[in-house]
N, CA, C and O atoms as a Maestro MAE file, in Angstrom:
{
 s_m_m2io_version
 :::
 2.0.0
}

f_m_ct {
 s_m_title
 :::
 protein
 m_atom[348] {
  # First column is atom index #
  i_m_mmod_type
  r_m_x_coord
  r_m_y_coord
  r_m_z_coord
  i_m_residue_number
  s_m_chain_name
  s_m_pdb_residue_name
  s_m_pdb_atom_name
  i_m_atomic_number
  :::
  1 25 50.376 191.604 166.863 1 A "UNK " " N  " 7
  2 3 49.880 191.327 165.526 1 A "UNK " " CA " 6
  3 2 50.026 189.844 165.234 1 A "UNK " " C  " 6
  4 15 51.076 189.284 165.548 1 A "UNK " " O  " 8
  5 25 48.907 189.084 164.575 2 A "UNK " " N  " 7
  6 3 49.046 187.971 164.080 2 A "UNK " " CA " 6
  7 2 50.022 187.501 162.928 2 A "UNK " " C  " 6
  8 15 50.135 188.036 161.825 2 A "UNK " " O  " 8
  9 25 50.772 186.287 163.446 3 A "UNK " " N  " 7
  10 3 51.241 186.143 162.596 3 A "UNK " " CA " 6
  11 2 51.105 185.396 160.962 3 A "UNK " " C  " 6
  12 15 50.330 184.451 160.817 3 A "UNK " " O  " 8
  13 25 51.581 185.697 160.285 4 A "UNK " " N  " 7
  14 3 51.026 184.953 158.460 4 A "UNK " " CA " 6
  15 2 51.586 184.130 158.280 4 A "UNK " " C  " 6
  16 15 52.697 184.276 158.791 4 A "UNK " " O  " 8
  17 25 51.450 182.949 157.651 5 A "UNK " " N  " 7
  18 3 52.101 182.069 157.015 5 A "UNK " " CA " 6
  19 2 52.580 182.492 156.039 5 A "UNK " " C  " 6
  20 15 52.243 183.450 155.343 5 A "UNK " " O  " 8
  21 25 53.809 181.430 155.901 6 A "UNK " " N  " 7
  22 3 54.457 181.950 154.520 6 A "UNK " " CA " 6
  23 2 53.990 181.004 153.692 6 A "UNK " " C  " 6
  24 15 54.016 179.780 153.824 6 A "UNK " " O  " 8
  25 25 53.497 181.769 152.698 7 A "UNK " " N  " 7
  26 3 52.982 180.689 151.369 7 A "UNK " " CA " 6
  27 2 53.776 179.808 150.971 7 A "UNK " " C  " 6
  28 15 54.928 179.813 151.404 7 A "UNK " " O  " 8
  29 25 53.417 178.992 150.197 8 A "UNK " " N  " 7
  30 3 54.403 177.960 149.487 8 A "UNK " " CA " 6
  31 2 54.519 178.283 147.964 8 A "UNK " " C  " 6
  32 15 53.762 178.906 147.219 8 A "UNK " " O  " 8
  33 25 55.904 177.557 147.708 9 A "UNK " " N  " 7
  34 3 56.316 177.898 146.486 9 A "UNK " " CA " 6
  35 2 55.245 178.258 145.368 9 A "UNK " " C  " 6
  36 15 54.976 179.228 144.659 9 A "UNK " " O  " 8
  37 25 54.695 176.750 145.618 10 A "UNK " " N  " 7
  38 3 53.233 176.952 144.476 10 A "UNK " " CA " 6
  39 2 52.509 177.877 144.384 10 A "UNK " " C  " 6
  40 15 52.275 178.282 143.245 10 A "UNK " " O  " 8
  41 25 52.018 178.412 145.289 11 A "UNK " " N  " 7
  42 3 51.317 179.386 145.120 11 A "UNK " " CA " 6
  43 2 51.206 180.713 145.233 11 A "UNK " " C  " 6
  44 15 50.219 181.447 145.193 11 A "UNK " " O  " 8
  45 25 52.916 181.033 145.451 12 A "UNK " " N  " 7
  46 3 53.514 181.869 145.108 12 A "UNK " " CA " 6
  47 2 53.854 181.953 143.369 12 A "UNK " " C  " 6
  48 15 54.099 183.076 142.928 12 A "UNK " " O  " 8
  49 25 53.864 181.111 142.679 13 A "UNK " " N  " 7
  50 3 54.026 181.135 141.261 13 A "UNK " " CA " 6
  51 2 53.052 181.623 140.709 13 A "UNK " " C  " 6
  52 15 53.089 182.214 139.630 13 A "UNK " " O  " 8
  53 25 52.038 181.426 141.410 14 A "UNK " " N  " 7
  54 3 50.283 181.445 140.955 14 A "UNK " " CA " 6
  55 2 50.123 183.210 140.654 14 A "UNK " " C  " 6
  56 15 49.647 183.665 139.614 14 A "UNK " " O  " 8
  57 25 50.759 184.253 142.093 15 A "UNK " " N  " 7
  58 3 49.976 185.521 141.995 15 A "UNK " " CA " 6
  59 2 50.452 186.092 141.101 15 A "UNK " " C  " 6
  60 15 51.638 185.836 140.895 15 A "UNK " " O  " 8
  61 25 49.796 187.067 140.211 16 A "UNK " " N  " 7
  62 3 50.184 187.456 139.528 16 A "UNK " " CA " 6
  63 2 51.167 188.776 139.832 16 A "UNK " " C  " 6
  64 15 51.574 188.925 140.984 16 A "UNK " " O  " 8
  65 25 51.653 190.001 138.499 17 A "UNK " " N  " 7
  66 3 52.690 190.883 138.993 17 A "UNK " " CA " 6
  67 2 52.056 191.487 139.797 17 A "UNK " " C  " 6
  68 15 52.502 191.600 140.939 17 A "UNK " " O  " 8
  69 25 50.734 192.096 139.409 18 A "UNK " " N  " 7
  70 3 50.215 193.819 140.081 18 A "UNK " " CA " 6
  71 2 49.857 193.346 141.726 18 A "UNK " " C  " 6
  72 15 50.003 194.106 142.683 18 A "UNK " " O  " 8
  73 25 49.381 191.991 141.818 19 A "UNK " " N  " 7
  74 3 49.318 191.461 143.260 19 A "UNK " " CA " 6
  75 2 50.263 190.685 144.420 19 A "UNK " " C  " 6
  76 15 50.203 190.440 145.625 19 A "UNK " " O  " 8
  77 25 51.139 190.463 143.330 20 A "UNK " " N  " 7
  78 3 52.948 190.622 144.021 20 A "UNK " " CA " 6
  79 2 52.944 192.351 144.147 20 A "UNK " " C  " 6
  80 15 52.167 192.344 145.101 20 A "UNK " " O  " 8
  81 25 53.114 193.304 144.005 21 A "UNK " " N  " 7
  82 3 53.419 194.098 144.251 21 A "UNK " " CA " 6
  83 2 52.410 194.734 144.827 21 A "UNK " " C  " 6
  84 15 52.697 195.573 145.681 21 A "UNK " " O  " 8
  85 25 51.424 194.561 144.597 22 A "UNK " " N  " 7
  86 3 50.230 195.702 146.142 22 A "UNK " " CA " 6
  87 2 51.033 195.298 147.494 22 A "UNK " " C  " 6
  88 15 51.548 196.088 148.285 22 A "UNK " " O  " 8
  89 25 51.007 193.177 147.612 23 A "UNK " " N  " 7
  90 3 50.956 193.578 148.819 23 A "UNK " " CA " 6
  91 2 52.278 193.029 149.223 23 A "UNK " " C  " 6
  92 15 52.436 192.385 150.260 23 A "UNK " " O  " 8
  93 25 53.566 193.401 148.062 24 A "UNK " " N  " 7
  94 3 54.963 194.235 148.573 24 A "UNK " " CA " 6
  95 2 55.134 195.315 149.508 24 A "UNK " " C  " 6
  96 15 55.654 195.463 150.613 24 A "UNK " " O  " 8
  97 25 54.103 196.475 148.126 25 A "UNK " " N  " 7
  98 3 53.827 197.793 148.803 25 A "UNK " " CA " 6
  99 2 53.316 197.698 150.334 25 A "UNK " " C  " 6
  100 15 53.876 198.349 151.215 25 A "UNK " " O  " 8
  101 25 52.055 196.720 150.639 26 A "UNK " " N  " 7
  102 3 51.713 196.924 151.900 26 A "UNK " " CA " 6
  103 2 52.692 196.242 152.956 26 A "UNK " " C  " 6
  104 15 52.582 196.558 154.140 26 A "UNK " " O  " 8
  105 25 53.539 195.420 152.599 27 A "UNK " " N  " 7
  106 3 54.816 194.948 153.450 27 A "UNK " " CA " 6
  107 2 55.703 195.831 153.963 27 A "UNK " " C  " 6
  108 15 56.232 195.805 155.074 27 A "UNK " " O  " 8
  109 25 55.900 197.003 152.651 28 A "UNK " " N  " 7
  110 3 57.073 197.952 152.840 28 A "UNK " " CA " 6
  111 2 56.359 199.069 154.131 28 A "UNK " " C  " 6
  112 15 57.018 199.603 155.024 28 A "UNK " " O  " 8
  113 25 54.929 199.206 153.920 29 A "UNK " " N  " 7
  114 3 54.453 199.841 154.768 29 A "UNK " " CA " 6
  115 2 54.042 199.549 156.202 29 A "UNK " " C  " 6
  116 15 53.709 200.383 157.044 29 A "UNK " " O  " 8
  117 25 54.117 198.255 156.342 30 A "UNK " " N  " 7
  118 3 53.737 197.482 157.796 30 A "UNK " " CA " 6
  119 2 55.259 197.895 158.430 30 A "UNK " " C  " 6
  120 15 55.374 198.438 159.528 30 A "UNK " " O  " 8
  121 25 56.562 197.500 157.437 31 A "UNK " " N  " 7
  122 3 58.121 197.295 158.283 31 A "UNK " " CA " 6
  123 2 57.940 198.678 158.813 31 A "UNK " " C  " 6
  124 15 57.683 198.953 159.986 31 A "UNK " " O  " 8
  125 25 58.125 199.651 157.678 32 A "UNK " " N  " 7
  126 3 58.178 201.405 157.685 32 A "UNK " " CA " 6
  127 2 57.286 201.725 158.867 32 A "UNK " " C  " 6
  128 15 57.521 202.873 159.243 32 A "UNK " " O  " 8
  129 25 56.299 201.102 159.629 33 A "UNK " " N  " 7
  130 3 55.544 201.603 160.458 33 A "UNK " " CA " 6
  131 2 56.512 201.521 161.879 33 A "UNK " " C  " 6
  132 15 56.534 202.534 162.578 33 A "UNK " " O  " 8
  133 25 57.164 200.544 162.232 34 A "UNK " " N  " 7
  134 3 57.904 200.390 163.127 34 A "UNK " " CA " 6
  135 2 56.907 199.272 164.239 34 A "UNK " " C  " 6
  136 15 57.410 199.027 165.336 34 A "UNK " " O  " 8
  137 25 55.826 198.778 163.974 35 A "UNK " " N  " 7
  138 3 54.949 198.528 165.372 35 A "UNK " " CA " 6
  139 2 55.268 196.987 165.254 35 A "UNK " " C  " 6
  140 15 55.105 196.307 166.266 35 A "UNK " " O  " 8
  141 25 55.664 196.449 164.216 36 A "UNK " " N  " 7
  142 3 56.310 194.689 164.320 36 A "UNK " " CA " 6
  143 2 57.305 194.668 165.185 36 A "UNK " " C  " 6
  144 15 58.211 195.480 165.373 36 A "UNK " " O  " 8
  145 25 56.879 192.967 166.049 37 A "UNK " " N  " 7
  146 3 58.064 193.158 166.735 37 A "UNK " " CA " 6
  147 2 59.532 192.113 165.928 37 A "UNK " " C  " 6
  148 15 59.330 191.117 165.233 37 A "UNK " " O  " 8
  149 25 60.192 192.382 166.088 38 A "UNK " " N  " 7
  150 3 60.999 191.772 165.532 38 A "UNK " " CA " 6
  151 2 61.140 190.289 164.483 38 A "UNK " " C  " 6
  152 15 61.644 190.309 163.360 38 A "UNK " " O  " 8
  153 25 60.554 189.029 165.177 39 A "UNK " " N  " 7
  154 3 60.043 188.247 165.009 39 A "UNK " " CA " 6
  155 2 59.042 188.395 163.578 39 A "UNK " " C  " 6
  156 15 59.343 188.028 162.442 39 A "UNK " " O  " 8
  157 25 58.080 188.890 163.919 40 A "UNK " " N  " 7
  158 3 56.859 189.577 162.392 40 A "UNK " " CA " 6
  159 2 57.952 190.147 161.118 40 A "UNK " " C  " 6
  160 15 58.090 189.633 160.008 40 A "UNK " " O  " 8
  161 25 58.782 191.574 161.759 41 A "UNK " " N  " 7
  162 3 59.395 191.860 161.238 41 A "UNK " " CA " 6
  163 2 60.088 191.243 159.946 41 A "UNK " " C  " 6
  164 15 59.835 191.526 158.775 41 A "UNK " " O  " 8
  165 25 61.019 190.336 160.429 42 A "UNK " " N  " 7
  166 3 61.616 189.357 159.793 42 A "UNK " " CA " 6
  167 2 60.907 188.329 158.730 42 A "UNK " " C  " 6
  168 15 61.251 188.076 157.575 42 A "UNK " " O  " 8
  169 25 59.905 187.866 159.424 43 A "UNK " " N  " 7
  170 3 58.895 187.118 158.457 43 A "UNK " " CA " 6
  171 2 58.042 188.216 157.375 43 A "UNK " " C  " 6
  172 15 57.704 187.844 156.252 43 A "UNK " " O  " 8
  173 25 57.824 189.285 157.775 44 A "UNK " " N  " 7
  174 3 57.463 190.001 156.591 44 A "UNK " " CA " 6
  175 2 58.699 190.480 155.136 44 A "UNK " " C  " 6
  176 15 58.737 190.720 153.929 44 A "UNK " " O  " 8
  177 25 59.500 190.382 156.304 45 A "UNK " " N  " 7
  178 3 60.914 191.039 155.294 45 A "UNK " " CA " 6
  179 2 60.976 189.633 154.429 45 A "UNK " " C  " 6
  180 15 60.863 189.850 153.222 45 A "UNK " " O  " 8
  181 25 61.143 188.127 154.804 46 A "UNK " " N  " 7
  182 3 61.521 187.539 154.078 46 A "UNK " " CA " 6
  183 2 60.388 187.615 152.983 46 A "UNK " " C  " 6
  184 15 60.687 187.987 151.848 46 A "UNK " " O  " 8
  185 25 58.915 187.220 153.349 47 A "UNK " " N  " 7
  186 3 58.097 187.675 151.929 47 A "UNK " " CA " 6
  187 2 58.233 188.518 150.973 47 A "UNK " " C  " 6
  188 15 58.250 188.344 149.754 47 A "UNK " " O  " 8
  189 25 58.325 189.396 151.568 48 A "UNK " " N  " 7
  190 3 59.399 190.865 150.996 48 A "UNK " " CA " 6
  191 2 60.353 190.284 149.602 48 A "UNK " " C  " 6
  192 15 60.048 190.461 148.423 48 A "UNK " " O  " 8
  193 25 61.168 189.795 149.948 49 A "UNK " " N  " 7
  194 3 62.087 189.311 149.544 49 A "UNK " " CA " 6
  195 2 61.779 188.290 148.250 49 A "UNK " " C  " 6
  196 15 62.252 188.384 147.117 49 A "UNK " " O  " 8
  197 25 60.912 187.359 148.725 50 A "UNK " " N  " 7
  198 3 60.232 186.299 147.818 50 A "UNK " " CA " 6
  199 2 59.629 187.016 146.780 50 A "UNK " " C  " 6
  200 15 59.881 186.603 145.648 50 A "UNK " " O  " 8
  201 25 58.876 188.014 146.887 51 A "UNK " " N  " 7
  202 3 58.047 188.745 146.355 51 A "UNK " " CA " 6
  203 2 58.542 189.406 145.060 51 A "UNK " " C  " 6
  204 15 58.054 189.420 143.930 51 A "UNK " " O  " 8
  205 25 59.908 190.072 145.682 52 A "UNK " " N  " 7
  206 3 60.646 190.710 145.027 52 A "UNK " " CA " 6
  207 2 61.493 189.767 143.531 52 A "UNK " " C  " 6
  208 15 61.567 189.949 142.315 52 A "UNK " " O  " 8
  209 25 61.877 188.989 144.282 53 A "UNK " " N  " 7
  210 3 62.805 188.306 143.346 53 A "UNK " " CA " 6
  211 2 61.264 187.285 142.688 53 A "UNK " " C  " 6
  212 15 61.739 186.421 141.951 53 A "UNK " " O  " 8
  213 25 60.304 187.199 142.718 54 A "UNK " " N  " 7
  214 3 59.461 186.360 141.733 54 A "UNK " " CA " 6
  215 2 58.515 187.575 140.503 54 A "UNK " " C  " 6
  216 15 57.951 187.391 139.424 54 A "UNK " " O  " 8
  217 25 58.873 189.488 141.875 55 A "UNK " " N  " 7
  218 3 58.465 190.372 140.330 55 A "UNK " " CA " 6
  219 2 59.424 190.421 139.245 55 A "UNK " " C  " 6
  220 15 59.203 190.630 138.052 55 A "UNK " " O  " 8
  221 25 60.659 190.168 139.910 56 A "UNK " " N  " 7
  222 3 61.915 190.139 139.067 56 A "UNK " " CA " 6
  223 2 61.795 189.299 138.069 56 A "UNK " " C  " 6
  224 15 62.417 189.757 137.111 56 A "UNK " " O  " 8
  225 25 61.418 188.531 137.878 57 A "UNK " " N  " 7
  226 3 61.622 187.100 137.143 57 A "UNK " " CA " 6
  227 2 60.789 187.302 136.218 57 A "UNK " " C  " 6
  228 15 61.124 187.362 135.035 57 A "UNK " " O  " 8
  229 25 59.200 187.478 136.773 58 A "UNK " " N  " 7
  230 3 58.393 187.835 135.714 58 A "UNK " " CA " 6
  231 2 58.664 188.888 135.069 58 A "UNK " " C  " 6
  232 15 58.517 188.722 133.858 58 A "UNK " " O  " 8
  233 25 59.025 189.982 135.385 59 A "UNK " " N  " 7
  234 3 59.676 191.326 134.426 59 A "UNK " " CA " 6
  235 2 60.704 190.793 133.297 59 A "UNK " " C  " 6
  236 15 60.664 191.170 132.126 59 A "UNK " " O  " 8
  237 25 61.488 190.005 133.735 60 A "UNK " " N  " 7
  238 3 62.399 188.936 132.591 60 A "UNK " " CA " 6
  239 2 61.767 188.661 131.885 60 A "UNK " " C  " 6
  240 15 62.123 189.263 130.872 60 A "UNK " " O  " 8
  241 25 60.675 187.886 131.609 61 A "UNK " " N  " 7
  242 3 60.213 186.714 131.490 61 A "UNK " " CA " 6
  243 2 59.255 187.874 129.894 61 A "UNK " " C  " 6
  244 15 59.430 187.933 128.676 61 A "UNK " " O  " 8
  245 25 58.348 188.535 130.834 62 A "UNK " " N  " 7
  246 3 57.825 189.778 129.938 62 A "UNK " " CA " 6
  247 2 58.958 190.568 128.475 62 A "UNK " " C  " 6
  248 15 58.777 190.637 127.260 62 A "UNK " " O  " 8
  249 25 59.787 190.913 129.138 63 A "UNK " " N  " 7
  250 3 60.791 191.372 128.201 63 A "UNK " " CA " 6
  251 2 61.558 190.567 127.487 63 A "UNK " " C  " 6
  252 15 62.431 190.980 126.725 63 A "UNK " " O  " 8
  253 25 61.273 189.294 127.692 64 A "UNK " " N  " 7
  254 3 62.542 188.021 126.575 64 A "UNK " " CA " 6
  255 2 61.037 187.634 125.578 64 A "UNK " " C  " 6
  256 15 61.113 187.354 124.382 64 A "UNK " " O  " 8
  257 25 59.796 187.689 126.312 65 A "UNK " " N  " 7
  258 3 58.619 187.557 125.276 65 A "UNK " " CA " 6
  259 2 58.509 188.668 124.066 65 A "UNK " " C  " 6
  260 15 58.357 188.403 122.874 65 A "UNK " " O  " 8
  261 25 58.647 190.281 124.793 66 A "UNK " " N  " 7
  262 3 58.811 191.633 123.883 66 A "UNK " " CA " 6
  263 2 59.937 191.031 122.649 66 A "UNK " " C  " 6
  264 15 59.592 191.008 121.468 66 A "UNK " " O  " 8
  265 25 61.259 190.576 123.085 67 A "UNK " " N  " 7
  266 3 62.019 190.377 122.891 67 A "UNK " " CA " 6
  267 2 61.395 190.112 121.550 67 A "UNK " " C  " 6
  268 15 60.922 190.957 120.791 67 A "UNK " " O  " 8
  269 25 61.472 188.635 121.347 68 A "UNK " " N  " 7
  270 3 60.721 187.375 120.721 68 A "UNK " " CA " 6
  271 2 60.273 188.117 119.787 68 A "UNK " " C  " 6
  272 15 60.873 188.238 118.719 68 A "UNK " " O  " 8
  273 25 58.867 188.871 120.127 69 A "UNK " " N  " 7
  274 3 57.831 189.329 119.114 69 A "UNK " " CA " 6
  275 2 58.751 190.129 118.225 69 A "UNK " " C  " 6
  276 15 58.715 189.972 117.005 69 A "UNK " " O  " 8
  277 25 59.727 191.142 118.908 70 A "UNK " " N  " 7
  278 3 59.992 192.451 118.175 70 A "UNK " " CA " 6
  279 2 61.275 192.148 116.851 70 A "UNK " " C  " 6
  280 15 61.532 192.859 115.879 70 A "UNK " " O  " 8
  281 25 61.936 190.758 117.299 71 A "UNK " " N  " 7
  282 3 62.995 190.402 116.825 71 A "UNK " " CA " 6
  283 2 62.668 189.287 115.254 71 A "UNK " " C  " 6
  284 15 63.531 188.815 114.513 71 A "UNK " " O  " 8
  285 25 61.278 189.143 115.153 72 A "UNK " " N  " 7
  286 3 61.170 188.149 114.427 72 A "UNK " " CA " 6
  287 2 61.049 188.446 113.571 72 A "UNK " " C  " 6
  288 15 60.699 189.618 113.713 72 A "UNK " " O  " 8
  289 25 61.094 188.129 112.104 73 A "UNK " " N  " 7
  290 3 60.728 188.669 110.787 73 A "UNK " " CA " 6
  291 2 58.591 188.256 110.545 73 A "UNK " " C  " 6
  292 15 57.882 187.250 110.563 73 A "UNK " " O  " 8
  293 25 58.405 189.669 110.359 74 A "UNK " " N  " 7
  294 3 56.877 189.446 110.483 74 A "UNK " " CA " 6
  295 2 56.688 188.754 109.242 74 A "UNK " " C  " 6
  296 15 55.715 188.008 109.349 74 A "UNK " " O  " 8
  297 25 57.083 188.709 108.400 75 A "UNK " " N  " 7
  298 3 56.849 187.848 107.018 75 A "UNK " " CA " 6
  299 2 56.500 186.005 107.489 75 A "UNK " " C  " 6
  300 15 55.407 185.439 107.480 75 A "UNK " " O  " 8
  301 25 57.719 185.493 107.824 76 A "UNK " " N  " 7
  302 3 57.458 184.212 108.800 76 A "UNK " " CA " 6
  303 2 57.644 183.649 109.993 76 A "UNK " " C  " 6
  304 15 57.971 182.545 110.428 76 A "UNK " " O  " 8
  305 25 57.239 185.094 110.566 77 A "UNK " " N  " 7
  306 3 57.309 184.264 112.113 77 A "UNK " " CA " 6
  307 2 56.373 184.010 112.669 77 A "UNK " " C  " 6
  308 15 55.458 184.818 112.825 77 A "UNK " " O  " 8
  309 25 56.366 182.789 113.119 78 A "UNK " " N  " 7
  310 3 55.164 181.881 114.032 78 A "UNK " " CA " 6
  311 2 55.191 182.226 115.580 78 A "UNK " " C  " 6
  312 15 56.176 182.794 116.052 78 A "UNK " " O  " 8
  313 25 54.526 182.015 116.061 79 A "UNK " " N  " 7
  314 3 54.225 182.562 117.401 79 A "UNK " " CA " 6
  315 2 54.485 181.233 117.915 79 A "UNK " " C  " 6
  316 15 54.200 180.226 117.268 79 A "UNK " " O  " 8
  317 25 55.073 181.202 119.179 80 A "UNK " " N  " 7
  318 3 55.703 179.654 119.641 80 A "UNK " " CA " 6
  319 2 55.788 179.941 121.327 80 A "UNK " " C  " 6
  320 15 56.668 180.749 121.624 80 A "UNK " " O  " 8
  321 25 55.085 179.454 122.340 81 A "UNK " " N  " 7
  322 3 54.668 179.032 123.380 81 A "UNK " " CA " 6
  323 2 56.315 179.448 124.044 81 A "UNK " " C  " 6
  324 15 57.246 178.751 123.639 81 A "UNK " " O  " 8
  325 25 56.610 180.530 125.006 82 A "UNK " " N  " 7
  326 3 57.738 180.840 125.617 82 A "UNK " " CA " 6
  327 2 58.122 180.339 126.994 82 A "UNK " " C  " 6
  328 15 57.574 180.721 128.028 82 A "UNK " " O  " 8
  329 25 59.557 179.048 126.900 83 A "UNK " " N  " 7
  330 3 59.859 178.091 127.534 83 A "UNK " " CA " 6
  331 2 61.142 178.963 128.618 83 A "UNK " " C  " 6
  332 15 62.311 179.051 128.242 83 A "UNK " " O  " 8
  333 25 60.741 179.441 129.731 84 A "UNK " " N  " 7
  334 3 61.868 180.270 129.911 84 A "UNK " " CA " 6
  335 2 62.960 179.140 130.822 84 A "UNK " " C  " 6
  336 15 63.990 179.557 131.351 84 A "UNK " " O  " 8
  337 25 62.632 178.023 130.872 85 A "UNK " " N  " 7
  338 3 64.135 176.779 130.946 85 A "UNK " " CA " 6
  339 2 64.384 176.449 129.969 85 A "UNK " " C  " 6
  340 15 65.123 175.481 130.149 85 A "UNK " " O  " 8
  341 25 64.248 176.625 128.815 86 A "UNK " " N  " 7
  342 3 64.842 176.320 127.856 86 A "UNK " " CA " 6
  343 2 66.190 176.828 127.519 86 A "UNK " " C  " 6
  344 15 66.842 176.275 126.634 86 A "UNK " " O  " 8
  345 25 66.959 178.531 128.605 87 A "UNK " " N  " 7
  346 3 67.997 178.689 127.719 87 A "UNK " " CA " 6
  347 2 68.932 177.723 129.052 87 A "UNK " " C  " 6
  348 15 70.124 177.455 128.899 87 A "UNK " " O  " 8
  :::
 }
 m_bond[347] {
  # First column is bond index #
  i_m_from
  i_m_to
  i_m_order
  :::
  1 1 2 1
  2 2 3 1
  3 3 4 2
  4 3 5 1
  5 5 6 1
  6 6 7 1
  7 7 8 2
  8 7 9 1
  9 9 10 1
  10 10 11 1
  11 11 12 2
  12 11 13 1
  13 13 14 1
  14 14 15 1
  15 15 16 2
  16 15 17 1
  17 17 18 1
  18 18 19 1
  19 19 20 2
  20 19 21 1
  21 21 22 1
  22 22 23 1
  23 23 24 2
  24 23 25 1
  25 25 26 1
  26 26 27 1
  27 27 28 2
  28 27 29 1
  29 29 30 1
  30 30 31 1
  31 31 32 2
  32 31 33 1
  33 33 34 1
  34 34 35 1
  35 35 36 2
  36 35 37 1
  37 37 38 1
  38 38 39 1
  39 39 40 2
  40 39 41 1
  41 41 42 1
  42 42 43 1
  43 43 44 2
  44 43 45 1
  45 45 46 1
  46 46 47 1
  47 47 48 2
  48 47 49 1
  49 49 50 1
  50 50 51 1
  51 51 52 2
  52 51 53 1
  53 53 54 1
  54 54 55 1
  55 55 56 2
  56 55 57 1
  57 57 58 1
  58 58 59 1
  59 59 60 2
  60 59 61 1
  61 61 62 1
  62 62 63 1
  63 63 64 2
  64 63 65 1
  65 65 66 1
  66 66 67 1
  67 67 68 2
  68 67 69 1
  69 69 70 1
  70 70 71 1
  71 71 72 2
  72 71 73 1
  73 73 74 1
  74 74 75 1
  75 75 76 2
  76 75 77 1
  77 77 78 1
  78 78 79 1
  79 79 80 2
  80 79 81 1
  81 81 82 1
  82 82 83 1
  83 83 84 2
  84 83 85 1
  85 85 86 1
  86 86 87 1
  87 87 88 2
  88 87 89 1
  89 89 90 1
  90 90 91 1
  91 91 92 2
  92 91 93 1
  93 93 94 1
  94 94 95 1
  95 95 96 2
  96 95 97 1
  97 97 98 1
  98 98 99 1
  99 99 100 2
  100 99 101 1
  101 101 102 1
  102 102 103 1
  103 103 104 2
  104 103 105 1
  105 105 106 1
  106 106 107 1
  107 107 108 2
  108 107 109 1
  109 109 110 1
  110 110 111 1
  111 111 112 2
  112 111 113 1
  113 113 114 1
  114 114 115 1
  115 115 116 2
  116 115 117 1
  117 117 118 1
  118 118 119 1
  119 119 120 2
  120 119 121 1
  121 121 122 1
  122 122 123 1
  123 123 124 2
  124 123 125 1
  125 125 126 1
  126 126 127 1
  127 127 128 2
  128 127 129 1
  129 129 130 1
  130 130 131 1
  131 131 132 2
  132 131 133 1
  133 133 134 1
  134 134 135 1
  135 135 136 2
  136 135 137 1
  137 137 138 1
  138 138 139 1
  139 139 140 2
  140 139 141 1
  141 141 142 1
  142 142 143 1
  143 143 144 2
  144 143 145 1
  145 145 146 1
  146 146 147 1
  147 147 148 2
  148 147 149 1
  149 149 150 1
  150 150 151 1
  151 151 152 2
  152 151 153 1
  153 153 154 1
  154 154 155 1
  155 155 156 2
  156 155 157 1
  157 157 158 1
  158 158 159 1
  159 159 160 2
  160 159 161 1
  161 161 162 1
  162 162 163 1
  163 163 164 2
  164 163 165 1
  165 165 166 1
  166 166 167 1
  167 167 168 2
  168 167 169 1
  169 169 170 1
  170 170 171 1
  171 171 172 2
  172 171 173 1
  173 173 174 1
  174 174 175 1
  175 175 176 2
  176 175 177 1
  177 177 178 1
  178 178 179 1
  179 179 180 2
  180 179 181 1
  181 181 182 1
  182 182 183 1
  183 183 184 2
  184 183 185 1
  185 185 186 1
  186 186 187 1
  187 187 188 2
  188 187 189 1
  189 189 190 1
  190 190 191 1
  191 191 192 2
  192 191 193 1
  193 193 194 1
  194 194 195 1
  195 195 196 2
  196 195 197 1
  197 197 198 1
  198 198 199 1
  199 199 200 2
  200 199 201 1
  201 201 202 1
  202 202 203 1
  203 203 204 2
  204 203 205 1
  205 205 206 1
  206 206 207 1
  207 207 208 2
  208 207 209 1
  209 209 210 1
  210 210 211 1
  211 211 212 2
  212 211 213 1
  213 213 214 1
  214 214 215 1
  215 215 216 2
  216 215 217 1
  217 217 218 1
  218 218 219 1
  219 219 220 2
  220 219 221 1
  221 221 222 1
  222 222 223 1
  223 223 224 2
  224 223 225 1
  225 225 226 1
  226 226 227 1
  227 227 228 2
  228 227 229 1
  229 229 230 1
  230 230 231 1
  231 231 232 2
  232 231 233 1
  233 233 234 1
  234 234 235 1
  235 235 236 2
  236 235 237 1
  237 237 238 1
  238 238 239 1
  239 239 240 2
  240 239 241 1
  241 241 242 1
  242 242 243 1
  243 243 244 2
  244 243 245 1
  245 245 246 1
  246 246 247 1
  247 247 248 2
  248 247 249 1
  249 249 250 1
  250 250 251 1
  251 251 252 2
  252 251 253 1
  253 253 254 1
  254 254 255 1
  255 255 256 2
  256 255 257 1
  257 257 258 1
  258 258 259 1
  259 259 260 2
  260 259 261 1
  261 261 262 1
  262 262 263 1
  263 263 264 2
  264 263 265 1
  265 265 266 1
  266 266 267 1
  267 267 268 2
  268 267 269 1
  269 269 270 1
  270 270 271 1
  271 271 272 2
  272 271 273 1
  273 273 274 1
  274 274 275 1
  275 275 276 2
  276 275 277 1
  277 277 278 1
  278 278 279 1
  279 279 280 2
  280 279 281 1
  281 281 282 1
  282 282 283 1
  283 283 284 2
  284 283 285 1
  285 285 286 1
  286 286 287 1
  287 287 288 2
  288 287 289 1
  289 289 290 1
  290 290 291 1
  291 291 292 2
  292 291 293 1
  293 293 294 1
  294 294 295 1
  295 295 296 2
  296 295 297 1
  297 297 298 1
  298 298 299 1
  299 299 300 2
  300 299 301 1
  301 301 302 1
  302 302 303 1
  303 303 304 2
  304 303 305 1
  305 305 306 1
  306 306 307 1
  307 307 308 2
  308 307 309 1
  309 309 310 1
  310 310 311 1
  311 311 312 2
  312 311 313 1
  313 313 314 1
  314 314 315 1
  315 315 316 2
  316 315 317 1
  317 317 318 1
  318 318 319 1
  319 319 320 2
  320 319 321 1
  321 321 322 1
  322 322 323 1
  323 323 324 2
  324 323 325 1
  325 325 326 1
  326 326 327 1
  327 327 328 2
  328 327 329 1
  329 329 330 1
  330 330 331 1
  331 331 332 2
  332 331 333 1
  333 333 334 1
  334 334 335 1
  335 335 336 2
  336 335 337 1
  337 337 338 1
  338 338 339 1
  339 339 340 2
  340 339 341 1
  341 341 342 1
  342 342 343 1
  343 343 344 2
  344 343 345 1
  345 345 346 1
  346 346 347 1
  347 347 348 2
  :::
 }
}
């Protein structure tokens, strides 16, 4: 099997959740097959990995926004552009 490059940071920031996770799912299913050889293996696992911890982040990121909206007094709260280095 050919091997993939591993993307770069950048454009790993870029994909969004549902396409971080298809092709998680199809990662989990290439390892689960057993036919990588070791080498592949590993390089898929680390994407794996990347993948994982950047759905993670955005799932944060989603829920400190819920957060935001649900916590504000609707009388005067302004809607304000969410800086997640800011805490």
């Amino acid at each position: 099997m050919a091997k993939k490059p591993i993307q770069s940071d950048s454009k790993e920031q870029n994909v969004s959740f549902e396409n971080a996770l298809s092709e998680l799912e199809s990662i989990v299913a290439r390892l689960e097959s057993g036919e990588l050889s070791l080498e592949d293996a590993l390089n898929e696992f680390e994407r794996g990995i990347q993948l994982a911890r950047q759905g993670q982040q955005k799932l944060q990121q989603a829920e400190q926004r819920v957060e935001i909206l649900l916590n504000g007094n609707s009388d005067d709260a302004a809607l304000a552009p969410f800086n997640p280095d800011a805490e």
